[in-house]
CHARMM internal coordinates of N, CA and C (Angstrom, degrees):
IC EDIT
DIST 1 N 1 CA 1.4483
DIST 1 CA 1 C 1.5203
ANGL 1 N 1 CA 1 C 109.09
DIST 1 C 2 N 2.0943
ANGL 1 CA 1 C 2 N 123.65
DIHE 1 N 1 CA 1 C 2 N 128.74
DIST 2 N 2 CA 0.8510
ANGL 1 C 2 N 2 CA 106.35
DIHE 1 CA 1 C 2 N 2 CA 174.49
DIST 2 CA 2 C 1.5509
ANGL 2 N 2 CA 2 C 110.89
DIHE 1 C 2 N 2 CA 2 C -124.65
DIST 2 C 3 N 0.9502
ANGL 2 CA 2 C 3 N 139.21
DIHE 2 N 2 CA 2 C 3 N 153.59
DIST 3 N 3 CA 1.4166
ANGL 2 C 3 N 3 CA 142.05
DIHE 2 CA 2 C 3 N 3 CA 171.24
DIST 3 CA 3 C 1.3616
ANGL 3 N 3 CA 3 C 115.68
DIHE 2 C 3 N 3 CA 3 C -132.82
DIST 3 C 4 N 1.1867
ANGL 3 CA 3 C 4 N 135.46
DIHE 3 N 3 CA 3 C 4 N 126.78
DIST 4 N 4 CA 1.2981
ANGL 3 C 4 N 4 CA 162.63
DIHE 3 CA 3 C 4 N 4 CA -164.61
DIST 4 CA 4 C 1.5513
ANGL 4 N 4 CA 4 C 118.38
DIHE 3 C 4 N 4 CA 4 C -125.22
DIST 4 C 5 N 1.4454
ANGL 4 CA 4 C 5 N 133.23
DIHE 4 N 4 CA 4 C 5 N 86.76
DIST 5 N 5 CA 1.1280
ANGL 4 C 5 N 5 CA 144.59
DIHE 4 CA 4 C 5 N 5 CA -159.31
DIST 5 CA 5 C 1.5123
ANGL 5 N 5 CA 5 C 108.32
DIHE 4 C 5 N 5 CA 5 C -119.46
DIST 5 C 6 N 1.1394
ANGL 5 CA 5 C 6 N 120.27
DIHE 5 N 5 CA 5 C 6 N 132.25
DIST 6 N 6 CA 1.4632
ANGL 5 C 6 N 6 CA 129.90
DIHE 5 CA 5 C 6 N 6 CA 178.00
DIST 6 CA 6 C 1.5524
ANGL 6 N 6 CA 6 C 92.62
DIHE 5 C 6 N 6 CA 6 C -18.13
DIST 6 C 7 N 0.9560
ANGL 6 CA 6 C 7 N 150.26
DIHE 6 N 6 CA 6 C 7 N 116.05
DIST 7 N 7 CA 1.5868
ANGL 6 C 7 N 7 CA 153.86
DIHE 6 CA 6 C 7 N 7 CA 105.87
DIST 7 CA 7 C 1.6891
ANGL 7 N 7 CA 7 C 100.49
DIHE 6 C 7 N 7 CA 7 C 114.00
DIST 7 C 8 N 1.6847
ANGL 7 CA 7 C 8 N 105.28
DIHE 7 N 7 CA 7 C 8 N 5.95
DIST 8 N 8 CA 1.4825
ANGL 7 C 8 N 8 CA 99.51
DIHE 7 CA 7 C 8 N 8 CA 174.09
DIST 8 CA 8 C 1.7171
ANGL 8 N 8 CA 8 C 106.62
DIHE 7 C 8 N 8 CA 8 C -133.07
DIST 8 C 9 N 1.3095
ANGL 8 CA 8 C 9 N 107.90
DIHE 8 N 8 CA 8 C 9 N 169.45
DIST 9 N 9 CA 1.6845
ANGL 8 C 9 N 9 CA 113.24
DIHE 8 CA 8 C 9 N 9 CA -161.72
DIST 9 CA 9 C 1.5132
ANGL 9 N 9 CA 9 C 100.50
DIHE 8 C 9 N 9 CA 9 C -132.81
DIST 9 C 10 N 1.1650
ANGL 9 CA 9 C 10 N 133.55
DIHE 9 N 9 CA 9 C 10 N 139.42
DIST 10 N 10 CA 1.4757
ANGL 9 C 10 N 10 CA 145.16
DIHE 9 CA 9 C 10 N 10 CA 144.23
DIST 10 CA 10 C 1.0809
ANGL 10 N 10 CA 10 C 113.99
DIHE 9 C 10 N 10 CA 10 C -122.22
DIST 10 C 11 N 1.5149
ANGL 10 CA 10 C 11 N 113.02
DIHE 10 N 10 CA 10 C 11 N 129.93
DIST 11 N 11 CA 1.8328
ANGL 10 C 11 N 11 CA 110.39
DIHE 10 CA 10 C 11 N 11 CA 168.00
DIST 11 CA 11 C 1.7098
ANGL 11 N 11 CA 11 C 92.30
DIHE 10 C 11 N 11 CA 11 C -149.55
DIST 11 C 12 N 1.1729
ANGL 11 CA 11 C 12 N 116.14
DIHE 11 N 11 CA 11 C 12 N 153.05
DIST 12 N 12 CA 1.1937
ANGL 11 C 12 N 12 CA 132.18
DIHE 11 CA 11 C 12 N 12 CA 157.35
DIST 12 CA 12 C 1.4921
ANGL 12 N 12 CA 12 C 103.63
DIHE 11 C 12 N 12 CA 12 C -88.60
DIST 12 C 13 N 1.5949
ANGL 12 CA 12 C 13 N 86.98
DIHE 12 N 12 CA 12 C 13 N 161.18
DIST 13 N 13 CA 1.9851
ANGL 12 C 13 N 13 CA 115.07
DIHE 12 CA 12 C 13 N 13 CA -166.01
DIST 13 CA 13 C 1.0750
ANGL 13 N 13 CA 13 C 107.13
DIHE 12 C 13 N 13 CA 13 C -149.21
DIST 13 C 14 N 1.4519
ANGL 13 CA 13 C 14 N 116.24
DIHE 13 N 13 CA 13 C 14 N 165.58
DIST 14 N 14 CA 1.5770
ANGL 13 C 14 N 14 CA 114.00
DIHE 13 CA 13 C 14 N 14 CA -178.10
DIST 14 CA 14 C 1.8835
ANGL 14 N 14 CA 14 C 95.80
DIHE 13 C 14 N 14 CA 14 C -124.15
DIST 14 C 15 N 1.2861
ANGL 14 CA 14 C 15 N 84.30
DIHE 14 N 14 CA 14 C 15 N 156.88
DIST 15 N 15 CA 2.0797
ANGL 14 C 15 N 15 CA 82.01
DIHE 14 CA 14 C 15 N 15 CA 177.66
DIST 15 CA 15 C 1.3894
ANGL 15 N 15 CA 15 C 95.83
DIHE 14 C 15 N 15 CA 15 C -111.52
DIST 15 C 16 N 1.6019
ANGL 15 CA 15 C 16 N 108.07
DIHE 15 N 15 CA 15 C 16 N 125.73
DIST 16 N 16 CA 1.4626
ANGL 15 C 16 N 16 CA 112.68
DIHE 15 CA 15 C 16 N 16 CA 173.27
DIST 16 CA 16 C 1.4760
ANGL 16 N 16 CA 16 C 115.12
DIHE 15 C 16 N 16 CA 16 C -84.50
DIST 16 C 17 N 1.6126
ANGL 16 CA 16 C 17 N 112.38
DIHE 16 N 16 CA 16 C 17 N -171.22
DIST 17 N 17 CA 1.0450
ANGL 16 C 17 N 17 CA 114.65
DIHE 16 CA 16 C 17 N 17 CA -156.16
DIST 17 CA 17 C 1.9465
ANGL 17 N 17 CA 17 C 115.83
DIHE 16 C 17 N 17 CA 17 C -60.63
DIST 17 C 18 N 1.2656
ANGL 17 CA 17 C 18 N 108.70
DIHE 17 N 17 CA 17 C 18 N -23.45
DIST 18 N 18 CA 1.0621
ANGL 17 C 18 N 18 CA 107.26
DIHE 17 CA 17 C 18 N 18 CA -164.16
DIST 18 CA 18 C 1.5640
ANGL 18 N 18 CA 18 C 118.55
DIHE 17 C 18 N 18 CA 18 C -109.40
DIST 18 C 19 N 1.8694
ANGL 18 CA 18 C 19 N 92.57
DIHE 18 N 18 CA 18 C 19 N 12.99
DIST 19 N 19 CA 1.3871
ANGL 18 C 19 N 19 CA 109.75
DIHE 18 CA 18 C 19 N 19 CA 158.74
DIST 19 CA 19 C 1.6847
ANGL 19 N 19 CA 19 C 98.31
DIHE 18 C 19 N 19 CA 19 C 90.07
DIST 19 C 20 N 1.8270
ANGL 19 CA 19 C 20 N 114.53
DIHE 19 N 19 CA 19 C 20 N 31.54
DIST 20 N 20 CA 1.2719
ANGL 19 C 20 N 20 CA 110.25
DIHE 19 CA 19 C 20 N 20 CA 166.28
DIST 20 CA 20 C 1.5788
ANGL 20 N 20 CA 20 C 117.48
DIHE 19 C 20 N 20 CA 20 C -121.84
DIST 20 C 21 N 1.3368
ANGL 20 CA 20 C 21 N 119.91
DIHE 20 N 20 CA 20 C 21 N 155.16
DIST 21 N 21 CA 1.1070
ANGL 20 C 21 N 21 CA 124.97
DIHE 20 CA 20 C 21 N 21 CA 175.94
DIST 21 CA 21 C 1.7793
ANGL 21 N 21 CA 21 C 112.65
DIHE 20 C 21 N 21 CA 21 C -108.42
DIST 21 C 22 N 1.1694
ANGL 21 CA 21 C 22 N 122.27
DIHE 21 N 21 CA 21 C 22 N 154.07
DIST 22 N 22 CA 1.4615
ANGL 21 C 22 N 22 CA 128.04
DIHE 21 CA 21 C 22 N 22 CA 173.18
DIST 22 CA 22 C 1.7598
ANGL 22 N 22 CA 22 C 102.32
DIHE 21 C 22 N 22 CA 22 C -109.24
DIST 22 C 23 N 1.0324
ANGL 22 CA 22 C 23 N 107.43
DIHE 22 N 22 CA 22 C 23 N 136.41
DIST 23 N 23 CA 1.4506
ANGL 22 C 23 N 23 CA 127.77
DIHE 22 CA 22 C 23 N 23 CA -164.21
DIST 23 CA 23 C 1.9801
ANGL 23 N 23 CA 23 C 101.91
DIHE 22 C 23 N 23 CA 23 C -95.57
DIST 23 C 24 N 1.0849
ANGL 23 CA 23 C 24 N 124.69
DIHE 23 N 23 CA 23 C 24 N 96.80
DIST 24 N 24 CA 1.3456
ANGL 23 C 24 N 24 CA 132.19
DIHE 23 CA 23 C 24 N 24 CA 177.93
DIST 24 CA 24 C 1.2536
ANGL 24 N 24 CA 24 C 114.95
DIHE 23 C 24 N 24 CA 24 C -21.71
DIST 24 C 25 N 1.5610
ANGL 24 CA 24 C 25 N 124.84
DIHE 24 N 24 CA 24 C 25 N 135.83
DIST 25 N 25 CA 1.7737
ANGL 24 C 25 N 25 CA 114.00
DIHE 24 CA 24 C 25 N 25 CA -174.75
DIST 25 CA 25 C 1.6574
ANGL 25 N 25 CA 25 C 99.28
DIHE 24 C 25 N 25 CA 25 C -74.67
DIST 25 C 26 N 1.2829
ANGL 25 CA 25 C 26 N 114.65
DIHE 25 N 25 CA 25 C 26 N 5.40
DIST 26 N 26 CA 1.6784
ANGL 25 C 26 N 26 CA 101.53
DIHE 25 CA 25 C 26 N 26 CA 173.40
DIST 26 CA 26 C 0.9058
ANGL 26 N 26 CA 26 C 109.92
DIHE 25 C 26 N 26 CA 26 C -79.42
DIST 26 C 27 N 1.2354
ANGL 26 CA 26 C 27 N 110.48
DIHE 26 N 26 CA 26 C 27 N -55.75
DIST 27 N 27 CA 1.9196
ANGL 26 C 27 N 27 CA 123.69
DIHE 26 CA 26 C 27 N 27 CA -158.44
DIST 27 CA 27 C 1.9539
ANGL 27 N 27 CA 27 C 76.48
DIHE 26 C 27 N 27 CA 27 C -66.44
DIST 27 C 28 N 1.0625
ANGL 27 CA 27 C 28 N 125.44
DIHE 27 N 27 CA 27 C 28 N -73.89
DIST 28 N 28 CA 1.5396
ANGL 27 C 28 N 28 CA 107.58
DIHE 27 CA 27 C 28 N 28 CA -161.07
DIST 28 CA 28 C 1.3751
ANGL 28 N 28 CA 28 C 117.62
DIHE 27 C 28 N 28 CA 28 C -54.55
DIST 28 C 29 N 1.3067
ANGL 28 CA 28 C 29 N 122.03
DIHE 28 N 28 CA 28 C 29 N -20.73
DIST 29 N 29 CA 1.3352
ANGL 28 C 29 N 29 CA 111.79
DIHE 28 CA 28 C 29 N 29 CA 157.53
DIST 29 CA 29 C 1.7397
ANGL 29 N 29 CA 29 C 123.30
DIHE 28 C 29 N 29 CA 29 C -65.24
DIST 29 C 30 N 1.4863
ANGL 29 CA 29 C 30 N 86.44
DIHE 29 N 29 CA 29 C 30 N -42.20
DIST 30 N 30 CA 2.0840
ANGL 29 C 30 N 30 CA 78.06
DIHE 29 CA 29 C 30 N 30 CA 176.64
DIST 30 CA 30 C 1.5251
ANGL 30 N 30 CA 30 C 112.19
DIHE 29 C 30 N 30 CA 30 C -70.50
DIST 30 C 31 N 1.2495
ANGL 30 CA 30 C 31 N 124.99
DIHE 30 N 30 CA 30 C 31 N -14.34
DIST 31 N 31 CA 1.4143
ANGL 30 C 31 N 31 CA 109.50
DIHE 30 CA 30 C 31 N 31 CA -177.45
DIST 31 CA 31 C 1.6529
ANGL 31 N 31 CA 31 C 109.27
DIHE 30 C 31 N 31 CA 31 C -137.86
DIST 31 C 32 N 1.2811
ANGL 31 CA 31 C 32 N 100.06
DIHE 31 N 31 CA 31 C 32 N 43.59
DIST 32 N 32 CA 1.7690
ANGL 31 C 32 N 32 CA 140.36
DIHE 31 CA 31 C 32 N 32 CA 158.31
DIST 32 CA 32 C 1.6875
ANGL 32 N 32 CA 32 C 90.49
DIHE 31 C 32 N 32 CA 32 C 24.80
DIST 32 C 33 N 1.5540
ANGL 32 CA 32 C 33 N 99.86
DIHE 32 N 32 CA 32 C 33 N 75.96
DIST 33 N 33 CA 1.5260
ANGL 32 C 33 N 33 CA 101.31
DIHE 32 CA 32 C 33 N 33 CA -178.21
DIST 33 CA 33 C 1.7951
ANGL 33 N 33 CA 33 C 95.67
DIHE 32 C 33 N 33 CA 33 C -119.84
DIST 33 C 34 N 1.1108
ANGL 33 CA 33 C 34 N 119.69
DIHE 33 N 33 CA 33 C 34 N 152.70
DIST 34 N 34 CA 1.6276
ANGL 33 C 34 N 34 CA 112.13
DIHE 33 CA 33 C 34 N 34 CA -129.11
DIST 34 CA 34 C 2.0871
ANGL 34 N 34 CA 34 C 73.95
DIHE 33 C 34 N 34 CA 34 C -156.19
DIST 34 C 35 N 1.6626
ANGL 34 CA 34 C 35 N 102.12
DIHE 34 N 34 CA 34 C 35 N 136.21
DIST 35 N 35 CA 1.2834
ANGL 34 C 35 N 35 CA 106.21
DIHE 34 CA 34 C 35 N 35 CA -174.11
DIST 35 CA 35 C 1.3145
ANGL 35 N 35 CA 35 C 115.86
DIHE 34 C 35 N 35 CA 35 C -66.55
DIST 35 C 36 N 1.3606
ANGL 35 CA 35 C 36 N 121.02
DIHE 35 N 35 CA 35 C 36 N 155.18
DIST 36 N 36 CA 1.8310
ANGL 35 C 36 N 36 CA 128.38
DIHE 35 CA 35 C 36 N 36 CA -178.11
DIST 36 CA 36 C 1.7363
ANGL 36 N 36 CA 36 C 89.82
DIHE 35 C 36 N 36 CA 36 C 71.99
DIST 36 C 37 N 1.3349
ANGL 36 CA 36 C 37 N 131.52
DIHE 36 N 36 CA 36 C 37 N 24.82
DIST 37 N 37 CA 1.8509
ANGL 36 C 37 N 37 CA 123.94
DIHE 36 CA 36 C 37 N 37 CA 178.59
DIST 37 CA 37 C 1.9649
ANGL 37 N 37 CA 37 C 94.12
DIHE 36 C 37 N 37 CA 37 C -96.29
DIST 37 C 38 N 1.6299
ANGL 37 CA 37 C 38 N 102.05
DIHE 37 N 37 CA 37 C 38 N 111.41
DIST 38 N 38 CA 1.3517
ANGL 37 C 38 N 38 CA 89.46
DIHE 37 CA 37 C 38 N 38 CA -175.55
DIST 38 CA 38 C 2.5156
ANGL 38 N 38 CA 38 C 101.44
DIHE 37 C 38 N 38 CA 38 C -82.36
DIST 38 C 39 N 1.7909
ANGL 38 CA 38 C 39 N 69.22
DIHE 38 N 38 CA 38 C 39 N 151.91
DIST 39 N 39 CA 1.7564
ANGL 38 C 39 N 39 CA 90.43
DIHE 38 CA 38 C 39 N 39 CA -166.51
DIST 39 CA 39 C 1.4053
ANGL 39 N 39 CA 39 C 95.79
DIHE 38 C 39 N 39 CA 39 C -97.69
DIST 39 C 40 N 1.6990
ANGL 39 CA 39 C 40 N 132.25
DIHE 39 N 39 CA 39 C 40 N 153.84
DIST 40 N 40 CA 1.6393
ANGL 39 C 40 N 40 CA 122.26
DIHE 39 CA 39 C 40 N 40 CA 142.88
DIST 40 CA 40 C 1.5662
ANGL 40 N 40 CA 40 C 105.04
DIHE 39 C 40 N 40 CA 40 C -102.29
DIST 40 C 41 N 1.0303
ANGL 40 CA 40 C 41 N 88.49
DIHE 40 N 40 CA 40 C 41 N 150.92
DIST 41 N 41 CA 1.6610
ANGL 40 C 41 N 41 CA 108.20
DIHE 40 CA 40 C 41 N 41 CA 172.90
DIST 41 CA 41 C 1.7023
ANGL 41 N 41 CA 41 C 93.31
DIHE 40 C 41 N 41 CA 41 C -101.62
DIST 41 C 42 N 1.5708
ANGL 41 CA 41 C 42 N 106.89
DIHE 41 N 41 CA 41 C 42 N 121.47
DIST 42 N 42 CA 1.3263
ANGL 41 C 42 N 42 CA 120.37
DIHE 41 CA 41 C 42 N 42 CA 146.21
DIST 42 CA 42 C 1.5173
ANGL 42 N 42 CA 42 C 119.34
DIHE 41 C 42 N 42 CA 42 C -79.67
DIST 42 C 43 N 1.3778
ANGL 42 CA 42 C 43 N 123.67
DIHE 42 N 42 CA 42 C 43 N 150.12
DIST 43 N 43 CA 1.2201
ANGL 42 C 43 N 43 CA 106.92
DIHE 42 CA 42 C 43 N 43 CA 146.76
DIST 43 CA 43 C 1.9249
ANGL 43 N 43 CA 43 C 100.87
DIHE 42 C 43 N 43 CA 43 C -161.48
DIST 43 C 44 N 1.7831
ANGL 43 CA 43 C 44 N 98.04
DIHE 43 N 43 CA 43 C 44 N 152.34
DIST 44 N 44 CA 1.4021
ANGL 43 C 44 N 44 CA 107.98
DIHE 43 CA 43 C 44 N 44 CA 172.95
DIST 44 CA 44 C 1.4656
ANGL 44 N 44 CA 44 C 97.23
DIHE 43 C 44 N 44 CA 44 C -123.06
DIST 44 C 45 N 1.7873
ANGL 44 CA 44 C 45 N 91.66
DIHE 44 N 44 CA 44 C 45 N 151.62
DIST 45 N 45 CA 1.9826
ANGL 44 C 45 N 45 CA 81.21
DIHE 44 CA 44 C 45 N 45 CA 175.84
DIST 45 CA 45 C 0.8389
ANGL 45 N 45 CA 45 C 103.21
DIHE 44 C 45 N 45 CA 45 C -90.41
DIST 45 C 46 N 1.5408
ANGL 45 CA 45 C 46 N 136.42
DIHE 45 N 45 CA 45 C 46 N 35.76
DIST 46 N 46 CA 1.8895
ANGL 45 C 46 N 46 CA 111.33
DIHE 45 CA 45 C 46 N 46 CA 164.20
DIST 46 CA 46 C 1.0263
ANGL 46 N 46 CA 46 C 105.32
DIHE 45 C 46 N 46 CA 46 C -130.90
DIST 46 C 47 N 1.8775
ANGL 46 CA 46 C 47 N 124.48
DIHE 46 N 46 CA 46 C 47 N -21.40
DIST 47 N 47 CA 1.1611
ANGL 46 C 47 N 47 CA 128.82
DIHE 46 CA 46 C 47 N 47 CA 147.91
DIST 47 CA 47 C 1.4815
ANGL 47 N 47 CA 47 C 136.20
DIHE 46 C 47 N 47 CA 47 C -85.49
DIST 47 C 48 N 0.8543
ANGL 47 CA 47 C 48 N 122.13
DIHE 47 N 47 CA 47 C 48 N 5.52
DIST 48 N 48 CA 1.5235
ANGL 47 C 48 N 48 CA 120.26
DIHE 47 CA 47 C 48 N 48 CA 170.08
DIST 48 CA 48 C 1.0434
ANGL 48 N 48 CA 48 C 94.82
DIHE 47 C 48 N 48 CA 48 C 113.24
DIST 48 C 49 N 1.9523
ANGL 48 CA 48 C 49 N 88.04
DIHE 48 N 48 CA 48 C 49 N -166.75
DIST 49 N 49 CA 1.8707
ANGL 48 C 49 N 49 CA 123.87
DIHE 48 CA 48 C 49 N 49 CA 175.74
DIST 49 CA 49 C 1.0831
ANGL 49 N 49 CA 49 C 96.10
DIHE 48 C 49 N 49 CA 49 C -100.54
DIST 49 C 50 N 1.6059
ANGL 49 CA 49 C 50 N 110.47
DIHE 49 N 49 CA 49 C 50 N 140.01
DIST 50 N 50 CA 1.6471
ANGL 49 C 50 N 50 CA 108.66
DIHE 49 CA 49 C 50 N 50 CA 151.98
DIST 50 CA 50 C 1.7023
ANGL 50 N 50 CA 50 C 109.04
DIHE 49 C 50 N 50 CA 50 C -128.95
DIST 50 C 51 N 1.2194
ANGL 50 CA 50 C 51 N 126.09
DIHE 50 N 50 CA 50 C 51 N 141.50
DIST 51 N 51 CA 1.6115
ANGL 50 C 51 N 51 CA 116.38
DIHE 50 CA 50 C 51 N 51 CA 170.05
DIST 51 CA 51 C 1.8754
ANGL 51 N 51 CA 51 C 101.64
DIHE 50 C 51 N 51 CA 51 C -115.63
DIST 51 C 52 N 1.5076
ANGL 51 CA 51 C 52 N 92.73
DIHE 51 N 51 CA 51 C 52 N 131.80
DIST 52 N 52 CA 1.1571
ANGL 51 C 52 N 52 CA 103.90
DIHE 51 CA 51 C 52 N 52 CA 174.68
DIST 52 CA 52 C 2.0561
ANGL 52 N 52 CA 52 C 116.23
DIHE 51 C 52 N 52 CA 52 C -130.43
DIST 52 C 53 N 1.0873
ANGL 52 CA 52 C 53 N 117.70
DIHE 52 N 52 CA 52 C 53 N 161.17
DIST 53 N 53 CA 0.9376
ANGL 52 C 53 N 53 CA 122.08
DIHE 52 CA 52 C 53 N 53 CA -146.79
DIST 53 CA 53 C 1.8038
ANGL 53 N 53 CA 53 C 81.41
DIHE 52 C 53 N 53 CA 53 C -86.48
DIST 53 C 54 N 1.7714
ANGL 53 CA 53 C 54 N 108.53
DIHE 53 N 53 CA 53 C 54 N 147.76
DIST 54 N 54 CA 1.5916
ANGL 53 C 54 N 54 CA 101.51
DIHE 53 CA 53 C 54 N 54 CA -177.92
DIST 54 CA 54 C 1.3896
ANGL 54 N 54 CA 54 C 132.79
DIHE 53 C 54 N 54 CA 54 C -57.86
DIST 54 C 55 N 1.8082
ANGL 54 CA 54 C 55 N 95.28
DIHE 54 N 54 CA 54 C 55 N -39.30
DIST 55 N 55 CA 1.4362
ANGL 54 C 55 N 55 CA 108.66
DIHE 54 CA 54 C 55 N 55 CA -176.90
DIST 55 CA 55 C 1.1092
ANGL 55 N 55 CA 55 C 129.16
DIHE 54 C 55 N 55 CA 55 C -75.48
DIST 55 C 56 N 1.5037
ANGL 55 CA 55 C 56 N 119.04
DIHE 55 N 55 CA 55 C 56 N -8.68
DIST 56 N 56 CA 1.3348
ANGL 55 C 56 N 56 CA 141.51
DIHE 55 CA 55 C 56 N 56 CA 178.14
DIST 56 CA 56 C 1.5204
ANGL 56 N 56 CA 56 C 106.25
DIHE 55 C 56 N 56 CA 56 C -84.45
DIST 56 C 57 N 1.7206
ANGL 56 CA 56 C 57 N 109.01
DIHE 56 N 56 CA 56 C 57 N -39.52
DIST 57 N 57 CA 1.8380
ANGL 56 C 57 N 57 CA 110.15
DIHE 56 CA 56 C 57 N 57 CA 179.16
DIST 57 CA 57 C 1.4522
ANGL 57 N 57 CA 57 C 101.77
DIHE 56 C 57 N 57 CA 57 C -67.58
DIST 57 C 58 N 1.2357
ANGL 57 CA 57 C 58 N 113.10
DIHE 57 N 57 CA 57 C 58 N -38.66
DIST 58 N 58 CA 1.8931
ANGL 57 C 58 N 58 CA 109.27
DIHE 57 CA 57 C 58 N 58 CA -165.64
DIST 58 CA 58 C 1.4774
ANGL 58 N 58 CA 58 C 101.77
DIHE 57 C 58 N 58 CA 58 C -74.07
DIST 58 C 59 N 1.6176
ANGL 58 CA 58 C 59 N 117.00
DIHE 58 N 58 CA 58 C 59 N -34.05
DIST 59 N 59 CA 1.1184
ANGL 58 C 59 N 59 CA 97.07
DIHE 58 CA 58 C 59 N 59 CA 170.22
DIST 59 CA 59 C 1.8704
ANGL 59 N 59 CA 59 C 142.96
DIHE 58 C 59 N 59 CA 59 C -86.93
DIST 59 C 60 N 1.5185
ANGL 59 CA 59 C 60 N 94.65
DIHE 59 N 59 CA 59 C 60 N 16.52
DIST 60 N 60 CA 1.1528
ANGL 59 C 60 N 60 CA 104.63
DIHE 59 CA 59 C 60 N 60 CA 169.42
DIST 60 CA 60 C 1.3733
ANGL 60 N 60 CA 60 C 118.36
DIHE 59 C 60 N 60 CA 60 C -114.81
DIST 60 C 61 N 1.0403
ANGL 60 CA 60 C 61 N 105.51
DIHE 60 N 60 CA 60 C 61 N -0.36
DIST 61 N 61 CA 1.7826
ANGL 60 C 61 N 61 CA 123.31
DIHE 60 CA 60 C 61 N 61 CA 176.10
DIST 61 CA 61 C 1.4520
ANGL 61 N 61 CA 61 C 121.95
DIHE 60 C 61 N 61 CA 61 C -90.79
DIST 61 C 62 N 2.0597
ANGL 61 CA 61 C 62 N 89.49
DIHE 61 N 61 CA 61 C 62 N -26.71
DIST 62 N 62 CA 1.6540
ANGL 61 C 62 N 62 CA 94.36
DIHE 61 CA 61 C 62 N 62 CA -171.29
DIST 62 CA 62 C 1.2365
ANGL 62 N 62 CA 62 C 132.39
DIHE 61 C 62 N 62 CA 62 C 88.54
DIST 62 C 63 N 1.6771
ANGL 62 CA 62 C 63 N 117.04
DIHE 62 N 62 CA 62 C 63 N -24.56
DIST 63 N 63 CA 1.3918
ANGL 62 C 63 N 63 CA 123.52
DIHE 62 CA 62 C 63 N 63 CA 139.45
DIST 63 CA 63 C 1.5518
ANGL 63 N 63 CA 63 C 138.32
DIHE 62 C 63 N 63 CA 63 C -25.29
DIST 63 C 64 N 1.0042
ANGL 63 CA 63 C 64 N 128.62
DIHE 63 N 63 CA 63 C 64 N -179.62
DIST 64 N 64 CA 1.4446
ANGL 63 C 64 N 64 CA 148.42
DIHE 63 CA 63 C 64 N 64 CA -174.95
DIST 64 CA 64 C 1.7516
ANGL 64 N 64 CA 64 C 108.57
DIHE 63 C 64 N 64 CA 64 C -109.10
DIST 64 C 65 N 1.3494
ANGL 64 CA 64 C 65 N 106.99
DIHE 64 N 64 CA 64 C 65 N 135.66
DIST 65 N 65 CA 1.4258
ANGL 64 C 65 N 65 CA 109.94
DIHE 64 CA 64 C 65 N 65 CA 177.67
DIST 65 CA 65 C 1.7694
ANGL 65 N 65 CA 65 C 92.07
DIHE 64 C 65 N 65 CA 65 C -86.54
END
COOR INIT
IC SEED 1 N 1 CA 1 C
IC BUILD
């Protein structure tokens, strides 16, 4: 299932065997994520997963790339 909303993305994925997912060429086109681009995985257990792009976390954290 895909949905494409003014400036937001949903798609379902499947997790393969070795516990990876492939990231839709949409969603990587809308958020111009480009191969070897390292990602963090957030996660809370009551709120979910989120993956965000690194340079975008450091720069909202204030950190160093």
């Amino acid at each position: 299932m895909k949905k494409n909303m003014e400036g937001r993305f949903i798609v379902s994925v499947k997790v393969g065997p070795k516990g990876q997912i492939t990231i839709p060429k949409e969603a990587r086109e809308m958020f111009d994520i480009k191969e070897g681009e390292t990602l963090m995985v957030l996660g809370d257990k009551e709120r979910g997963i989120a993956i965000v792009k690194a340079n975008s976390l450091y720069d909202i954290i204030g950190g160093q790339k």
